[in-house]
TIMI-2910 file (N, C-alpha, C, CB; in pm, 1 decimal, decimal comma, always signed):
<rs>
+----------+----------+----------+----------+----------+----------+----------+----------+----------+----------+----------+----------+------+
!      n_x !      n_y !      n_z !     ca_x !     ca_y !     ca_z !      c_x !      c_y !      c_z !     cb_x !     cb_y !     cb_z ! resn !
+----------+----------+----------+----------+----------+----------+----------+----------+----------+----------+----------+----------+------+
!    +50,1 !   -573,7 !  +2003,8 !    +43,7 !   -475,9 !  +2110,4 !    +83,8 !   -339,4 !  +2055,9 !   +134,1 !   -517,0 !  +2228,4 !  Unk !
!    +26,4 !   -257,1 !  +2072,3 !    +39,0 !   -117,2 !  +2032,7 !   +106,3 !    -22,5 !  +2167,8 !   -122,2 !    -63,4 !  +1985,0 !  Unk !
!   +250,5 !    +46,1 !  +2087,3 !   +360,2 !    +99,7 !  +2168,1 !   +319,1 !   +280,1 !  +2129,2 !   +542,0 !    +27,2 !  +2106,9 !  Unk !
!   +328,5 !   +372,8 !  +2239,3 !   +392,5 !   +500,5 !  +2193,9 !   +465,0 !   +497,0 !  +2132,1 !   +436,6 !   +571,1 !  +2256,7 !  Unk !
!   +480,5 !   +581,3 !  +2005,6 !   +583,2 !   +658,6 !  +1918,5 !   +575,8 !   +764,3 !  +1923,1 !   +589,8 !   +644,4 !  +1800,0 !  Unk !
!   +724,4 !   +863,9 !  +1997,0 !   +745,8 !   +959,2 !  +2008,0 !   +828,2 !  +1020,6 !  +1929,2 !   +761,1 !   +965,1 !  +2094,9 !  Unk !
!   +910,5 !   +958,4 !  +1786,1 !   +978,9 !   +998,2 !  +1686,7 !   +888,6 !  +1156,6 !  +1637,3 !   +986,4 !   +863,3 !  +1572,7 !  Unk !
!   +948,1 !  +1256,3 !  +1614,3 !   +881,0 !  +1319,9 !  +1506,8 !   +938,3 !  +1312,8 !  +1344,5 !   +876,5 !  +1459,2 !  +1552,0 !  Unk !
!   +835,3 !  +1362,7 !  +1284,1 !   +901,5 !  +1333,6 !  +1091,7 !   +959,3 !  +1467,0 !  +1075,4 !   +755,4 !  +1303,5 !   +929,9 !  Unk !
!  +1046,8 !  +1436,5 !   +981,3 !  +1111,5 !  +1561,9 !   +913,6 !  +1038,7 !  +1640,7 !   +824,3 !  +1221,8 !  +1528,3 !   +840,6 !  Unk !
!  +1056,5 !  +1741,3 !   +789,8 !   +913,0 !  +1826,9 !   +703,5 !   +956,9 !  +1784,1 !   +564,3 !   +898,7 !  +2037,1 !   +715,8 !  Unk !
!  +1109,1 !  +1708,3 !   +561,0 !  +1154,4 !  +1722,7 !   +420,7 !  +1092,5 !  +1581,7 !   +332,3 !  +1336,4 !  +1733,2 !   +420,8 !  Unk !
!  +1145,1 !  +1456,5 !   +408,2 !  +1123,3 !  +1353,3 !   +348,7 !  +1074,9 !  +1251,1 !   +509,2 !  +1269,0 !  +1312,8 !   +244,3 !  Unk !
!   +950,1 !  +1250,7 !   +534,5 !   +906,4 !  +1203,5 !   +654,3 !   +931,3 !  +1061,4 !   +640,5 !   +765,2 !  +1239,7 !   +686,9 !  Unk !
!  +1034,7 !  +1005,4 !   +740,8 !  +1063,1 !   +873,3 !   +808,0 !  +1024,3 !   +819,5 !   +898,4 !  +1148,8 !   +857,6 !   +836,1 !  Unk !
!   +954,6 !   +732,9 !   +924,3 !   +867,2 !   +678,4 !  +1071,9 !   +940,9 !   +511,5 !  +1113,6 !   +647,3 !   +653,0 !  +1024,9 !  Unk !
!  +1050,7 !   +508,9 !  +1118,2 !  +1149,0 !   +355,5 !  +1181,0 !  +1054,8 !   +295,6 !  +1297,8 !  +1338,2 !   +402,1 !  +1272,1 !  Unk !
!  +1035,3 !   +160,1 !  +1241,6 !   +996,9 !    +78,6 !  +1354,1 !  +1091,7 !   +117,8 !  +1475,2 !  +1007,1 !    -78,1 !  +1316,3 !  Unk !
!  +1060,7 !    +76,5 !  +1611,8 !  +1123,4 !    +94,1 !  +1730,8 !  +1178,0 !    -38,4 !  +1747,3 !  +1035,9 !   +143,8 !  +1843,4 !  Unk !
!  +1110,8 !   -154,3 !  +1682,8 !  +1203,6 !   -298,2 !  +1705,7 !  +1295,7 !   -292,0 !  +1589,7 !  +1109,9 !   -458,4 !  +1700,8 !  Unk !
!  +1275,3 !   -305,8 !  +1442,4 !  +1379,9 !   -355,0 !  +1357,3 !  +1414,0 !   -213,8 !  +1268,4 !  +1325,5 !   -496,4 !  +1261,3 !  Unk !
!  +1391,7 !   -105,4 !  +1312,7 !  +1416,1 !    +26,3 !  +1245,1 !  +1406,6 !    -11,4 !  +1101,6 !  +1560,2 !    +97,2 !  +1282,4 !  Unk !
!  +1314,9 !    -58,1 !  +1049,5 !  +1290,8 !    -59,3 !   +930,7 !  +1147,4 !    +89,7 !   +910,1 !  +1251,4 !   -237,0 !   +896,3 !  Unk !
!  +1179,5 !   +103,0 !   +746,0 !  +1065,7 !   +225,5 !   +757,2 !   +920,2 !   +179,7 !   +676,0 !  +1134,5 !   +383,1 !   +673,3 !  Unk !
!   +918,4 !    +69,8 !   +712,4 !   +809,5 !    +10,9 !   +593,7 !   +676,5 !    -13,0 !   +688,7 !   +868,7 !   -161,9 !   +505,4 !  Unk !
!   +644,2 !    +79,0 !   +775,5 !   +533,7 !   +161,1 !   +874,4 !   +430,6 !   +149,7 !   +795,5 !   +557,8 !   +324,1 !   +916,5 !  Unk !
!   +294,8 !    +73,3 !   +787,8 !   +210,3 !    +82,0 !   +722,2 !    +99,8 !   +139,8 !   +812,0 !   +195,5 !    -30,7 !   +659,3 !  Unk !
!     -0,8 !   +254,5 !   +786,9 !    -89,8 !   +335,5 !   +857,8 !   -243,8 !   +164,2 !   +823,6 !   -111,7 !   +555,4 !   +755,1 !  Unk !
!   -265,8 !   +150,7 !   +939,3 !   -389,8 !    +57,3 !   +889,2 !   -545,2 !   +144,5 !   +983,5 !   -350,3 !   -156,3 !   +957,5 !  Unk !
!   -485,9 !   +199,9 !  +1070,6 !   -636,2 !   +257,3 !  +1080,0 !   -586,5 !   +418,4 !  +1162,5 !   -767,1 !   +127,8 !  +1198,4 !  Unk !
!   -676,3 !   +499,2 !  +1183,3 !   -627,2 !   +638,5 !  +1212,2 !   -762,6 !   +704,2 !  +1229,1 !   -528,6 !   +709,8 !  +1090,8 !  Unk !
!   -735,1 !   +822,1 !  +1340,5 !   -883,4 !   +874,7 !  +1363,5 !   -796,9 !   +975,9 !  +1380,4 !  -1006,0 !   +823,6 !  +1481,5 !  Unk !
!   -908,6 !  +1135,6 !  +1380,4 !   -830,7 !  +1267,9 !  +1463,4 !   -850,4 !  +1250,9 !  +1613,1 !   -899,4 !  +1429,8 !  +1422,1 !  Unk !
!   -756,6 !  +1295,7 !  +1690,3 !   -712,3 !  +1336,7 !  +1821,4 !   -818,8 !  +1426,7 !  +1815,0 !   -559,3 !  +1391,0 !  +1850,6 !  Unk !
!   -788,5 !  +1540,3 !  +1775,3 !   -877,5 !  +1629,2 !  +1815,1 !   -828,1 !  +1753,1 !  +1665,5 !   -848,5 !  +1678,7 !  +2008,5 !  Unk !
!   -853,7 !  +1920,2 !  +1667,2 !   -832,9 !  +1948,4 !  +1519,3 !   -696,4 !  +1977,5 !  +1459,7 !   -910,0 !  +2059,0 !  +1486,5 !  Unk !
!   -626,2 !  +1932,7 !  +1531,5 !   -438,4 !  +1929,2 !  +1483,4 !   -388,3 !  +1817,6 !  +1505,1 !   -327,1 !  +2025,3 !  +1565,5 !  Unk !
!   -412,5 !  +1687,6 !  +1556,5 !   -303,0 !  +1588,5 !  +1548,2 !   -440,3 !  +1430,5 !  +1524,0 !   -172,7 !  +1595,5 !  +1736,7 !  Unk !
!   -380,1 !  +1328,0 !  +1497,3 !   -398,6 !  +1236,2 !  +1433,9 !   -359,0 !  +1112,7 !  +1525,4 !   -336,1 !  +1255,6 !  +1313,9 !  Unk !
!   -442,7 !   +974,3 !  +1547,5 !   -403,8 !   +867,3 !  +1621,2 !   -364,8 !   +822,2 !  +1524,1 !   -482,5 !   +792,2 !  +1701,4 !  Unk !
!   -284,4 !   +732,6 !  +1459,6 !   -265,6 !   +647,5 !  +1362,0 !   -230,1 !   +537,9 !  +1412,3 !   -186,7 !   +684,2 !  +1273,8 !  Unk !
!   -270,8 !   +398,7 !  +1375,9 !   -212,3 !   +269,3 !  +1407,7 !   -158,8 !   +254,3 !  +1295,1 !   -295,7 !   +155,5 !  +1451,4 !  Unk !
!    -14,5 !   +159,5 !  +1301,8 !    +55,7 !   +154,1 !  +1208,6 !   +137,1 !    +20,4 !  +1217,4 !   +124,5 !   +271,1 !  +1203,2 !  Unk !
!   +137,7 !    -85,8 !  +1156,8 !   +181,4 !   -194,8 !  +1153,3 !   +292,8 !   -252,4 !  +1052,7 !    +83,3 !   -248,8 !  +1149,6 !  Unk !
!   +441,2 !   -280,7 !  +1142,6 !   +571,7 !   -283,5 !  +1035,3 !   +566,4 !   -426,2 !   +986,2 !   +737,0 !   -248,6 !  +1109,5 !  Unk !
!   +585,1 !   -331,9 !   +831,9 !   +573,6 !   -448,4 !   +729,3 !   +692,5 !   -570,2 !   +776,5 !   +607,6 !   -380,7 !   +556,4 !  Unk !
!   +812,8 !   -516,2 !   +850,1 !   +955,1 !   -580,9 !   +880,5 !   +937,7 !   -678,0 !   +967,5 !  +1060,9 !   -489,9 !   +937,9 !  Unk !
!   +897,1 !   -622,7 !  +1064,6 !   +840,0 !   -716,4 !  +1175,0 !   +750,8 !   -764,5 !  +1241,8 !   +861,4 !   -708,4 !  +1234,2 !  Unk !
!   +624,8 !   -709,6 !  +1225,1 !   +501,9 !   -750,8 !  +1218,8 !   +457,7 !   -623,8 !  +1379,0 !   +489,7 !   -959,3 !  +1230,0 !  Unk !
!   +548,8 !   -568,0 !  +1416,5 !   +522,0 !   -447,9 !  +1537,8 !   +403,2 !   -378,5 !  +1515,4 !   +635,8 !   -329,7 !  +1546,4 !  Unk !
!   +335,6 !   -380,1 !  +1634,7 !   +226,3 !   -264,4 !  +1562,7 !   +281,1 !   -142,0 !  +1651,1 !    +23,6 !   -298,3 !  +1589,0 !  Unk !
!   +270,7 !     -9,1 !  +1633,9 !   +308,7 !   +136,6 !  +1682,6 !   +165,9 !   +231,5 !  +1664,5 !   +449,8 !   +204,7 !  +1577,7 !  Unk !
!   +169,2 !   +278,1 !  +1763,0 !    +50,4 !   +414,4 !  +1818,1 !   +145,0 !   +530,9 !  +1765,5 !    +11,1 !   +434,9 !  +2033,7 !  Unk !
!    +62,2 !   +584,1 !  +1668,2 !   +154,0 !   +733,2 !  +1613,5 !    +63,3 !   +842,6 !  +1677,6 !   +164,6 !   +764,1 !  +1410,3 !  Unk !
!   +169,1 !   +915,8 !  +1746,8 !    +53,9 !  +1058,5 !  +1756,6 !   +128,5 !  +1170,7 !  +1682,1 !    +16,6 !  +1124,7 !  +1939,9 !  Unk !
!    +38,9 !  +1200,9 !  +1545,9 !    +83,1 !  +1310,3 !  +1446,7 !    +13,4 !  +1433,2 !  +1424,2 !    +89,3 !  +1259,8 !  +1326,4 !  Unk !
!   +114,6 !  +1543,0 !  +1441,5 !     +9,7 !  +1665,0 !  +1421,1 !    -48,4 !  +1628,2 !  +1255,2 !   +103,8 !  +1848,9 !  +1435,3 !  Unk !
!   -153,1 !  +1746,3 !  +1202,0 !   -189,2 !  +1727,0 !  +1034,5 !    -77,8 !  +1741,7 !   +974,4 !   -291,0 !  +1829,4 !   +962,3 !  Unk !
!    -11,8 !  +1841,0 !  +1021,3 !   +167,5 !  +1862,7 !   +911,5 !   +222,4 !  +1685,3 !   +914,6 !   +352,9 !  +2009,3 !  +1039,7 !  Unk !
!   +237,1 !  +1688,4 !   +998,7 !   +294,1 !  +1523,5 !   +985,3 !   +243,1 !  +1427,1 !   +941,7 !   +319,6 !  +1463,4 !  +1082,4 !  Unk !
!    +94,3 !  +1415,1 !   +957,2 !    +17,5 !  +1317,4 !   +843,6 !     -4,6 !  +1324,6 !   +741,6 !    -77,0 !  +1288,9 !   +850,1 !  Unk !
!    +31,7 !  +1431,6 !   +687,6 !    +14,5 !  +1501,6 !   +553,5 !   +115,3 !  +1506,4 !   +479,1 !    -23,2 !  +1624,9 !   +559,1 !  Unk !
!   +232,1 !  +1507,0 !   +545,9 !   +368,3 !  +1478,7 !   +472,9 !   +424,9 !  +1336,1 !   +505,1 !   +481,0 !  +1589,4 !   +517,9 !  Unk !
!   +342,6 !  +1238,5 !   +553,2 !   +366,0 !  +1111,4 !   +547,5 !   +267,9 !  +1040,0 !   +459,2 !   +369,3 !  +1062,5 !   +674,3 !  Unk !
!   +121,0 !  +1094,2 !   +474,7 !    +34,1 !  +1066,0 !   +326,5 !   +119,4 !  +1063,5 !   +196,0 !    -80,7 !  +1191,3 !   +297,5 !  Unk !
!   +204,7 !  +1199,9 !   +200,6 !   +250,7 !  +1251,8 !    +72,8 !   +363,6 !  +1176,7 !     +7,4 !   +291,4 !  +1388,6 !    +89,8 !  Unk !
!   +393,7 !  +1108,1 !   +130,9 !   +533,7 !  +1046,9 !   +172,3 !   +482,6 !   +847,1 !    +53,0 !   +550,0 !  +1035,1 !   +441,6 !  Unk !
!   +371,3 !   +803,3 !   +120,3 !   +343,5 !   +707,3 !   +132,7 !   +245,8 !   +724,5 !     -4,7 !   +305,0 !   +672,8 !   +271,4 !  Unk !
!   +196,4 !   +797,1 !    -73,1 !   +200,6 !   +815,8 !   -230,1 !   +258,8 !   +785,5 !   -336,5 !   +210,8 !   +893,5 !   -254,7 !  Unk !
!   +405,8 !   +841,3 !   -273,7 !   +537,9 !   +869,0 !   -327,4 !   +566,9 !   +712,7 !   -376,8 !   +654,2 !   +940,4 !   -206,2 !  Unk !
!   +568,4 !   +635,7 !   -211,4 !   +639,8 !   +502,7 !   -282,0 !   +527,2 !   +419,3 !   -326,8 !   +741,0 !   +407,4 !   -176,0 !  Unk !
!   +407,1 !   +423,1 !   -327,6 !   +310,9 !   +320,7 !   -380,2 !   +313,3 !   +355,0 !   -564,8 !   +134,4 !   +348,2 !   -292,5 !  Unk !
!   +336,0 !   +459,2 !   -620,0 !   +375,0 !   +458,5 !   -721,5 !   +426,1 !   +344,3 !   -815,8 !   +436,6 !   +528,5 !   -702,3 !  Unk !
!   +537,3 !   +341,7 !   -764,0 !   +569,0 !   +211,9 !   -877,7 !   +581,2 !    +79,4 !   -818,6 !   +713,0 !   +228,9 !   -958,9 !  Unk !
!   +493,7 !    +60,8 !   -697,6 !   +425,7 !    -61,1 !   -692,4 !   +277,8 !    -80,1 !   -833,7 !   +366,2 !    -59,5 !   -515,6 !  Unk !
!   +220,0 !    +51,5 !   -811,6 !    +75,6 !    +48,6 !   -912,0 !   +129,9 !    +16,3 !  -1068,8 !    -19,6 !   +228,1 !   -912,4 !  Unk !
!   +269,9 !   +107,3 !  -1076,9 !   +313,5 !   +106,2 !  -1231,4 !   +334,9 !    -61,2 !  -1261,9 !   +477,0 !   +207,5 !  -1260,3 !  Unk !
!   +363,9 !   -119,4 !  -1149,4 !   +398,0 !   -272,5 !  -1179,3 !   +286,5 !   -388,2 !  -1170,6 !   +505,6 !   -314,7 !  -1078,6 !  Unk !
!   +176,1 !   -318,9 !  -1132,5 !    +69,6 !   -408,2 !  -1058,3 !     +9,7 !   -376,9 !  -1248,9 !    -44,2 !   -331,7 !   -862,5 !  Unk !
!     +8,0 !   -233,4 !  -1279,2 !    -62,6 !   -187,7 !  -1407,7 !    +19,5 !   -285,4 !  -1550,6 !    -35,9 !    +11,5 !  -1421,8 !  Unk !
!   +121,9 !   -308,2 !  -1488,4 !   +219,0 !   -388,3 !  -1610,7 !   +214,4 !   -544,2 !  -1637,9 !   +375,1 !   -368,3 !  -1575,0 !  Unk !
!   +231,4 !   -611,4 !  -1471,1 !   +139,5 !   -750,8 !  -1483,6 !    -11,8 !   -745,4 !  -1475,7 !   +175,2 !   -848,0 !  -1369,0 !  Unk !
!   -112,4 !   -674,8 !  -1523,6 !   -225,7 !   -724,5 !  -1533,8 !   -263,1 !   -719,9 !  -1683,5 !   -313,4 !   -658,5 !  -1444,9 !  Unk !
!   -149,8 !   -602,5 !  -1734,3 !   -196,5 !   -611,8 !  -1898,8 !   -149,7 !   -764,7 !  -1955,1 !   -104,7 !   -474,3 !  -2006,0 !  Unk !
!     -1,4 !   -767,8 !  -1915,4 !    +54,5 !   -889,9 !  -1968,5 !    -67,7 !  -1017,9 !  -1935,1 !   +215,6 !   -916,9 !  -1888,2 !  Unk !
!   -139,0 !  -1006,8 !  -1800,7 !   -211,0 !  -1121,2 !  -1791,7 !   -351,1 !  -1134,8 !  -1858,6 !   -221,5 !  -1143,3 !  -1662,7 !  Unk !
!   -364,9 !  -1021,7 !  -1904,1 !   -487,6 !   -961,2 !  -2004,3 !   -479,5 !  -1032,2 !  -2124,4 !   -478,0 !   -797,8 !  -2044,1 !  Unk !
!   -308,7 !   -998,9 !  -2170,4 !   -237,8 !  -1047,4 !  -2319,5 !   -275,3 !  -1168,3 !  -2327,5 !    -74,5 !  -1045,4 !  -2339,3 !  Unk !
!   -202,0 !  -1285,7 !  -2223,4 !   -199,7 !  -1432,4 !  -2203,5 !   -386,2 !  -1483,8 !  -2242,8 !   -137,1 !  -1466,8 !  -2010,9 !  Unk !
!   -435,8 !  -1414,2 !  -2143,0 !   -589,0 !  -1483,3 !  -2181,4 !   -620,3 !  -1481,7 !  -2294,0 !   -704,8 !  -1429,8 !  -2128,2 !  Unk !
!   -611,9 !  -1362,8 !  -2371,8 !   -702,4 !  -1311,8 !  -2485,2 !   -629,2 !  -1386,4 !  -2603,6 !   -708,8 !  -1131,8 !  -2503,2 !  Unk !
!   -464,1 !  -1450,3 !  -2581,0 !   -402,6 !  -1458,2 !  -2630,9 !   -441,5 !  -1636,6 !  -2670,9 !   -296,6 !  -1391,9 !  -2571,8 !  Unk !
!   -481,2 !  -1724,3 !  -2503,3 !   -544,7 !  -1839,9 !  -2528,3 !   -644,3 !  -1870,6 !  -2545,9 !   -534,3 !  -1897,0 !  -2477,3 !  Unk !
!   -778,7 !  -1730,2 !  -2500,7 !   -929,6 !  -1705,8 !  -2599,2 !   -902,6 !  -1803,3 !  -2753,1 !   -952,1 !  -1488,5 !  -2653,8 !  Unk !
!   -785,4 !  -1687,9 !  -2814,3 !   -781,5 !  -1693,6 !  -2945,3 !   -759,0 !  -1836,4 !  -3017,6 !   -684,9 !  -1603,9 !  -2978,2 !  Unk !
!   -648,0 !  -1915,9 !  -2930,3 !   -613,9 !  -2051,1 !  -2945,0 !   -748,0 !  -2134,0 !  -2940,0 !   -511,0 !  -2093,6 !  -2833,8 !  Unk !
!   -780,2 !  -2092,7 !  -2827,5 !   -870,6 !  -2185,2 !  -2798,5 !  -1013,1 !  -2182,4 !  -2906,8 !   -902,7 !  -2158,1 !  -2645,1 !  Unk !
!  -1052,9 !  -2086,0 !  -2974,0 !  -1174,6 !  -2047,7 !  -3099,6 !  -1116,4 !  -2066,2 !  -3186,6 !  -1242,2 !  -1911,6 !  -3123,9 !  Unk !
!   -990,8 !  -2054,6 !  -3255,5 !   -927,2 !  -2111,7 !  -3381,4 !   -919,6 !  -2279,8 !  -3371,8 !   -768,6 !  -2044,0 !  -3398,4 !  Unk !
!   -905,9 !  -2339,1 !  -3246,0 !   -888,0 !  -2539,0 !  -3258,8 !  -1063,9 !  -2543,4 !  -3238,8 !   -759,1 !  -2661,1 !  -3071,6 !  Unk !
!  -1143,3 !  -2512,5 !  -3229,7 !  -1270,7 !  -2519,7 !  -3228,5 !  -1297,1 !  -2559,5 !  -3084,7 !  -1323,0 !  -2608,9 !  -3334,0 !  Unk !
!  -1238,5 !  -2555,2 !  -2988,7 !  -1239,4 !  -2597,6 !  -2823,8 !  -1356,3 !  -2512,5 !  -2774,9 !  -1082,7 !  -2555,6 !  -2727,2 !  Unk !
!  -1437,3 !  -2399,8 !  -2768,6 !  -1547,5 !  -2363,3 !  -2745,8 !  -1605,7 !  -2303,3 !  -2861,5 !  -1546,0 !  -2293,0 !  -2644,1 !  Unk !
!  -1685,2 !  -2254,6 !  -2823,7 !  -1829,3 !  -2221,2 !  -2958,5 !  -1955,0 !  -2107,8 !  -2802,9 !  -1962,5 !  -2493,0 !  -3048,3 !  Unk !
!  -2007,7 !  -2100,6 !  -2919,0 !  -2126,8 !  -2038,2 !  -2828,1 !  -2236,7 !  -2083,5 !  -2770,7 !  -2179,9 !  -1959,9 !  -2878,8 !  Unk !
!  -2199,1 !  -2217,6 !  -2749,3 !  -2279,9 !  -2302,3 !  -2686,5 !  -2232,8 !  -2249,2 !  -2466,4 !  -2223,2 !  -2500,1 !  -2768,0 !  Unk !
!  -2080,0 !  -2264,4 !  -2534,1 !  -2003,4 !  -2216,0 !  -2381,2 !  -2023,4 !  -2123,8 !  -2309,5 !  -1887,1 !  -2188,6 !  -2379,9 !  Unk !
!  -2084,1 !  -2023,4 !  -2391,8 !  -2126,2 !  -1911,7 !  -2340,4 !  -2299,1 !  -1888,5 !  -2256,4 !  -2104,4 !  -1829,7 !  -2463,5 !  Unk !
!  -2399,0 !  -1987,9 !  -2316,5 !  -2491,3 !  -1960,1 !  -2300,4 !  -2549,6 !  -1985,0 !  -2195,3 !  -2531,4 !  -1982,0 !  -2370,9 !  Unk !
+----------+----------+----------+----------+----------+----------+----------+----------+----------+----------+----------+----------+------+
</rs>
């Protein structure tokens, strides 16, 4: 069920707290313009599964975009760190596996 949110964000470091478990882990899943200054956003907490109706001017979606950049960062740096390692592992049992003679280019064809 989708609730009004009447919180506004700070211009400094924009916070959007669930209204059930005040957690800030507010995920934007769909969003249209209002009209040419403010923004509908649906937004669904990662904490509690709440969904919230945001009504944001552009300043406020724009410094919660900027906001929500910020922390996906070193989720990517970590997503970029286990995929090499899982890159390593394959190429690593490719190699095992063509040195015991376990495929050939028959496997491939």
């Amino acid at each position: 069920m989708l609730r009004p949110f009447a919180r506004l964000l700070s211009s400094q470091r924009p916070e959007i707290p669930c209204s059930r478990c005040g957690s800030d882990f507010l995920c934007p899943m769909d969003w249209e313009p209002v009209d040419d200054e403010h923004w509908c956003i649906e937004a669904r907490c990662g904490e509690c599964g709440l969904w919230h109706r945001l009504h944001l001017t552009n300043a406020q979606a724009a410094a919660w975009d900027v906001e929500l950049d910020r922390q996906t960062q070193p989720i990517k740096r970590e997503l970029r760190r286990l995929d090499r390692e899982r890159m390593a592992r394959e190429v690593e049992g490719f190699i095992e596996a063509l040195d015991r003679d376990l495929i050939d280019a028959v496997d491939f064809g």
